[in-house]
N, C-alpha and C positions, 0 to 999 in steps of 0.2 A: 588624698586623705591625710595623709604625712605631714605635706607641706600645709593642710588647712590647721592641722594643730599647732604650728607653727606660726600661722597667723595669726593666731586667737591668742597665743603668749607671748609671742614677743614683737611689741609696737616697731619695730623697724625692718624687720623680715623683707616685706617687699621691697625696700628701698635697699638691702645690700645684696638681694639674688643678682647673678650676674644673667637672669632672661631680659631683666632691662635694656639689654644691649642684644641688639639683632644685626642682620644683614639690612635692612633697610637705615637703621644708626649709621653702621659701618660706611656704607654707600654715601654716605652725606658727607663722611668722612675725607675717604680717599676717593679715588679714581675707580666705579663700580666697575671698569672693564678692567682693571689692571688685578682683580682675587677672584676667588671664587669658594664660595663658602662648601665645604662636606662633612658630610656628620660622620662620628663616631658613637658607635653603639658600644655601651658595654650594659650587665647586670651585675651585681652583686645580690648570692644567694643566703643570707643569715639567720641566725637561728635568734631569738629573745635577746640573746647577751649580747650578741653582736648588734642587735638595733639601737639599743640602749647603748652601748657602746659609739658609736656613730652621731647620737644624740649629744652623749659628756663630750666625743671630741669636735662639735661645730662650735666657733669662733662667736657666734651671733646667740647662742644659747644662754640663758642667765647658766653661771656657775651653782653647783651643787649646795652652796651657802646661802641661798636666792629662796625664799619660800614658793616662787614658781617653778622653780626645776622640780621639783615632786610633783608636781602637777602634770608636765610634760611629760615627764617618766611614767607614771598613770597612764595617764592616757595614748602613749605611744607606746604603752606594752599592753592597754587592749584593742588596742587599733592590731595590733599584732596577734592578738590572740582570734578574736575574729577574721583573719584573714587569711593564716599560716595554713599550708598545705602539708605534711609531714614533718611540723616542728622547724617548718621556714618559711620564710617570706624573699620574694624576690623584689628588688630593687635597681629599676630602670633607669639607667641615666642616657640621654643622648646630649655631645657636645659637638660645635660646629666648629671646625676649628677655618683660618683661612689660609689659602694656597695663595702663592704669588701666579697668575693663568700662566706666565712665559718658563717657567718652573715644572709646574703640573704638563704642558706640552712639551716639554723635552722630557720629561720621565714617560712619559705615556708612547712618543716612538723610541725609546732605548729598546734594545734588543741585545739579550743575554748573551755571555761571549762563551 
């Protein structure tokens, strides 16, 4: 929902997310047996100011002097208001990051001294 009001204001959105780039990119890349991709889960739980917040500091957003940034702000503070559970909304990021595999198998049999 976030990222569709996103699309709808700023014409380049999809071309600077970094989901463009996958495990299947990467593989074409390098040597697919030589990483291994693993996610990182985190959320961020915010309240109104803090979404809005999040919003003024993306890189890809018109600046506040932009007659589209009040537009955005609108509508990602009632995308928020319809959503929030006690005055917050949670915010899901998962990131993949990549392991060297010969890296991740010597961490995985280390044993604590």
């Amino acid at each position: 929902m976030y990222e569709s009001v996103l699309r709808r204001h700023v014409p380049k959105y999809d071309h600077l997310v970094h989901t463009r780039i996958n495990y299947g990119t990467l593989a074409e890349f390098f040597d697919e047996s030589s990483f291994e991709a693993n996610p990182l889960l985190n959320r961020q739980i915010l309240k109104v100011e803090g979404l809005i917040r999040r919003v003024e500091s993306s890189a890809y957003v018109p600046s506040p002097d932009q007659p589209v940034f009040a537009v955005i702000v609108d509508e990602v503070t009632t995308l928020f208001y319809d959503n929030q559970t006690n005055g917050t909304v949670n915010v899901d990021y998962k990131t993949d990051y990549l392991q060297d595999r010969c890296l991740a198998l010597s961490h995985s049999h280390a044993t604590p001294n």
